[in-house]
C-alpha positions as CSV (number, residue, x, y, z in Angstrom):
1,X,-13.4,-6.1,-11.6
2,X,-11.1,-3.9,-13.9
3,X,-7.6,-2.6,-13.2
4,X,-7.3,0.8,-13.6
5,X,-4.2,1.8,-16.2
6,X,-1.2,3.5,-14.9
7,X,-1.3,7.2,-14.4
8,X,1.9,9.0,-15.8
9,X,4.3,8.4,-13.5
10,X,6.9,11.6,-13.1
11,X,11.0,11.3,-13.3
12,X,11.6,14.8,-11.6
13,X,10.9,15.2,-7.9
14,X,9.1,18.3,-7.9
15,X,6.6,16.4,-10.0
16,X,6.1,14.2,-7.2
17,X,6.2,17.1,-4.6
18,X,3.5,18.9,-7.1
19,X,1.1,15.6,-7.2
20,X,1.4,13.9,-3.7
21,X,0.2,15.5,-0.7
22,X,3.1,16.1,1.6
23,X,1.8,12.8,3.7
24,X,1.3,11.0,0.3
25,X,4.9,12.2,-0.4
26,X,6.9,11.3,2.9
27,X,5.6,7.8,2.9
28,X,5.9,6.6,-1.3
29,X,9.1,8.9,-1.9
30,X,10.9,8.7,1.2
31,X,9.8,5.2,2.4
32,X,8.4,7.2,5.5
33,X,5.5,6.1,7.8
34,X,1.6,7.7,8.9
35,X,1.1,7.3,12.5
36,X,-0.9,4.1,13.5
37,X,-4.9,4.3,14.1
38,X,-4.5,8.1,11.8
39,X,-4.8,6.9,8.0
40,X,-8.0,7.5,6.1
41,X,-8.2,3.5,5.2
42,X,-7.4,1.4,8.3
43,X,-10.8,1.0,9.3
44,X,-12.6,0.6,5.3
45,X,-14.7,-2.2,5.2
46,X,-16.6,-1.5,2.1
47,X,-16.2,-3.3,-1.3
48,X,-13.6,-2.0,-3.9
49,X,-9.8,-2.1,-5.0
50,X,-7.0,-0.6,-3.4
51,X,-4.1,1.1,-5.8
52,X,-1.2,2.7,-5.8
53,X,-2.2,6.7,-5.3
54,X,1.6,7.3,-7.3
55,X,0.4,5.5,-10.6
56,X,-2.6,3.7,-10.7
57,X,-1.5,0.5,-10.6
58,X,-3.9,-2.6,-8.4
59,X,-2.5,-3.6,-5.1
60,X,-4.8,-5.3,-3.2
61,X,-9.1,-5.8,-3.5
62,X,-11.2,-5.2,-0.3
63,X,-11.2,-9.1,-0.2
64,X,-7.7,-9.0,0.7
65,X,-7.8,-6.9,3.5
66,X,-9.1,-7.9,7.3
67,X,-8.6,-6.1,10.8
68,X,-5.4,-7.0,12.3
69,X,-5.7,-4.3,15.1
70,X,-2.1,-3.2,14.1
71,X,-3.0,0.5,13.3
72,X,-2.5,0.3,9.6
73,X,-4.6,-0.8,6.9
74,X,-3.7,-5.0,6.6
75,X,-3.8,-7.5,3.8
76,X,-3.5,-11.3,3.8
77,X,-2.4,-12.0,0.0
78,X,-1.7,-8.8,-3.0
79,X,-3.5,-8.7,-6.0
80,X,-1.9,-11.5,-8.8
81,X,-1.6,-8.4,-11.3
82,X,0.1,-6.4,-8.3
83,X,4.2,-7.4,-8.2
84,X,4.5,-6.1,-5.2
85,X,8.5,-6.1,-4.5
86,X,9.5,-6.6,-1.4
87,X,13.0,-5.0,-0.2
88,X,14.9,-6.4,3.1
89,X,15.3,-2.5,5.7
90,X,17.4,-3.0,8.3
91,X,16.4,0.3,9.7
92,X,15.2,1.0,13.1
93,X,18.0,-1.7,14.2
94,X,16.2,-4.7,13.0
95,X,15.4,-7.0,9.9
96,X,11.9,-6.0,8.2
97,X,10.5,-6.9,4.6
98,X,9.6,-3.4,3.3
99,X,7.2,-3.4,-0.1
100,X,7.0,-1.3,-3.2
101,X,4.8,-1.1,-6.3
102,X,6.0,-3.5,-8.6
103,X,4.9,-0.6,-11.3
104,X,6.8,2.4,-9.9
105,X,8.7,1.5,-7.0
106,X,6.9,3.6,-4.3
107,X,7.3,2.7,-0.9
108,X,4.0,0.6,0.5
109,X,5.0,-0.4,4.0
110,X,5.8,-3.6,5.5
111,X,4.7,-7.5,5.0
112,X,5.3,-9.6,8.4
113,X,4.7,-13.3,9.2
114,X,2.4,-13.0,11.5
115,X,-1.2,-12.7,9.5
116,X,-3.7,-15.4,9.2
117,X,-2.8,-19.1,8.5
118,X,-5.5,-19.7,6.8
119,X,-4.5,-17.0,4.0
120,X,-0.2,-18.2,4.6
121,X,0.1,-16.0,7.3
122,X,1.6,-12.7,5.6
123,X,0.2,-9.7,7.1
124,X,0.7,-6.9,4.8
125,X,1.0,-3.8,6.9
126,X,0.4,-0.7,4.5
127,X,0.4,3.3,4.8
128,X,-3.3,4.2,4.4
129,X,-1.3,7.8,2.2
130,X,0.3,5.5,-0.2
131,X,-3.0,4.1,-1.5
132,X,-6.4,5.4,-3.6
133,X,-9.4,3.6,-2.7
134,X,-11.6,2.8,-5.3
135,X,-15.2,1.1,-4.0
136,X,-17.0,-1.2,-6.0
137,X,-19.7,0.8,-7.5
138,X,-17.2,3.7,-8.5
139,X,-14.8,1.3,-10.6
């Protein structure tokens, strides 16, 4: 497996506006969300890598990922090359652990304790619009 190199990442927002879709947008630049059970990825089960659809940069490997039945695509562990960054929000009147790229700060989702043991139960609960899926035989 090969990590892809970072795409040009833009400093202006109409850039962003110009290369995001305006789902792909609200979620990465606005730290908005997709609506459960609605993103393209929650239910992929083949074989590939998962990256950041801002820059290019590896997030997590279809190895990562398993069905948590939470709506949203879930992870159990990042990729070691990712550097995720994880943010404390206090929105919506409660503490959560929101995460960004560790390459160009984009807004991922959520990681929450309740995931598998086996894996030291993170659950990484991430917006199907702020990935590119990449399958095995593509990369």
């Amino acid at each position: 497996m090969s990590d892809r190199l970072p795409l040009f990442i833009p400093e202006r927002d109409a850039e962003w506006r110009s290369r995001l879709t305006p789902l792909q947008y609200h979620v990465t630049r606005e730290a908005g969300t997709e609506r459960p059970n609605t993103g393209l990825l929650n239910m992929e089960e083949s074989e590939g890598s998962y990256y950041c659809v801002c820059c290019g940069h590896i997030l997590f490997t279809a190895e990562m990922k398993y069905n948590s039945g939470c709506g949203w695509p879930a992870f159990h562990a990042e990729h070691p090359a990712a550097g995720i960054r994880r943010l404390t929000d206090r929105s919506l009147g409660r503490v959560r652990v929101e995460v960004r790229c560790g390459s160009c700060d984009s807004h991922l989702g959520h990681v929450f304790e309740d995931g598998p043991i086996e894996f030291g139960g993170e659950r990484y609960c991430i917006n199907s619009a702020s990935m590119d899926f990449i399958p095995e035989e593509d990369a």
